[in-house]
N, C-alpha and C positions, 0 to 999 in steps of 0.2 A: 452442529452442522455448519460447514463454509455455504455462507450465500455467492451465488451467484458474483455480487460486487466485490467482495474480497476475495474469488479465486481470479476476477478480472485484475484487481488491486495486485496482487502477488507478483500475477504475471507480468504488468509494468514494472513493476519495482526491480523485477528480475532482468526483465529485458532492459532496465538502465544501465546495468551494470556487465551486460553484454551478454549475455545466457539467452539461448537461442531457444525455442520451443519447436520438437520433434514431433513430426507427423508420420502416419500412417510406418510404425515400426521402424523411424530409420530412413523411409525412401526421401523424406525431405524438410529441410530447415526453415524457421521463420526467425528471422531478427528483424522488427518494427525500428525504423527510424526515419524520425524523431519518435519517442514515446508522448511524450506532450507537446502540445501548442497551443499557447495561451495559457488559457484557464480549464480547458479539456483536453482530451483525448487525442492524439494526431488522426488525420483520415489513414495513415498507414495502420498503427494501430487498432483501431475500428475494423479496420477490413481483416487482419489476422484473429482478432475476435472474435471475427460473422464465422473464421473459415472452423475455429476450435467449432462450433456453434453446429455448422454443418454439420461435424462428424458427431456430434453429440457429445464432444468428450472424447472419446473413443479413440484409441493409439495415440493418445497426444500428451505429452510430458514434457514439462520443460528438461532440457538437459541434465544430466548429473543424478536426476532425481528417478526412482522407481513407480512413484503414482502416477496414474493416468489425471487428467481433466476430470475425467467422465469420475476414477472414485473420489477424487477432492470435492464435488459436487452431491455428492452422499453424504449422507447422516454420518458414516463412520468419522468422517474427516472434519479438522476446524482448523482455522489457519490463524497460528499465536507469531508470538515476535521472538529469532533466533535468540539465547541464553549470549550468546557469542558474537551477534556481528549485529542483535536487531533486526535486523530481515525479516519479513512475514516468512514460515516455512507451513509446513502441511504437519498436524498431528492429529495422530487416534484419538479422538472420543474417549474411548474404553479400552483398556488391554495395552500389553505391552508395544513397544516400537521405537527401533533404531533413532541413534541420535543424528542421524544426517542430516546438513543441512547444505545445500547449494552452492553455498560460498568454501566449502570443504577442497575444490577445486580451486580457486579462485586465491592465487597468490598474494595478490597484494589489499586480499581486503580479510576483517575489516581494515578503515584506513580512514581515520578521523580528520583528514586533513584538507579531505574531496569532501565535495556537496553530499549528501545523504541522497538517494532516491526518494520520490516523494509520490504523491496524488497530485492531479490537479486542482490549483487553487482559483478561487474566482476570488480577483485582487477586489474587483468593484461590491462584490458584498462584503468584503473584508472593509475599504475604505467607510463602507454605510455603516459600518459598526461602530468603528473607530470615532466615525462624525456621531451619530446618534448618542456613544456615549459623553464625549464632550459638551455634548448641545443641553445633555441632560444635568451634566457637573456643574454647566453655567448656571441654565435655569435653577438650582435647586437653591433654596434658600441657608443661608453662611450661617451655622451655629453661632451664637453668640459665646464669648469664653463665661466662662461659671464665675458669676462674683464671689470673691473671696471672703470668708468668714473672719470677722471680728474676734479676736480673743476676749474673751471677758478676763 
């Protein structure tokens, strides 16, 4: 089953790369940008999330693709990474289904040569890792090397 976080996740990743999310059948488009800022989520983004949220799901599909919101957030659905471009896409749990993926439209990807879409990162716990592990390499005590055996 897609949680909640990764049908949000998807939806970034997708909207980096310019894929619009369709509401209510057709009558209208969402493209968030900026997708991130900072170390979170843009307020644009946020706000097209509250709006999937409202409808429940319901008549909302990112472009290209046949799943609604509302079934990606079902048991049937889990959201793995394209065979083809890496991309989170949507697939069945159980039973058969088409190999589409998103980027099927999408001429010039994949395209190893642009930034990957990402999540957002929070630099500053990253930074605290990086320091905690250093602080930890200093303090630890220097193996002494293994004295070498005598041949008799």
């Amino acid at each position: 089953m897609a949680s909640s976080d990764q049908v949000k996740r998807y939806l970034a990743y997708w909207f980096q790369l310019g894929k619009p999310l369709v509401l209510n059948d057709g009558q209208e488009t969402l493209l968030p940008q900026p997708v991130l800022q900072n170390n979170h989520y843009s307020p644009e983004f946020e706000a097209c999330w509250n709006r999937v949220l409202e409808f429940d799901g319901h008549r909302c599909y990112l472009e290209g693709t046949s799943q609604s919101i509302h079934e990606l957030l079902s048991s049937q659905w889990e959201i793995e990474s394209c065979a083809r471009c890496a991309m989170p896409v949507p697939m069945v749990s159980l039973g058969a289904q088409t190999l589409d993926c998103p980027c099927n439209d999408l001429n010039t990807w994949p395209n190893n040569e642009l930034p990957q879409p990402r999540s957002p990162i929070d630099s500053q716990a990253q930074l605290n890792q990086i320091r905690d592990r250093l602080l930890k390499r200093a303090t630890s005590p220097v193996p002494s090397p293994a004295t070498p055996r005598k041949a008799e």
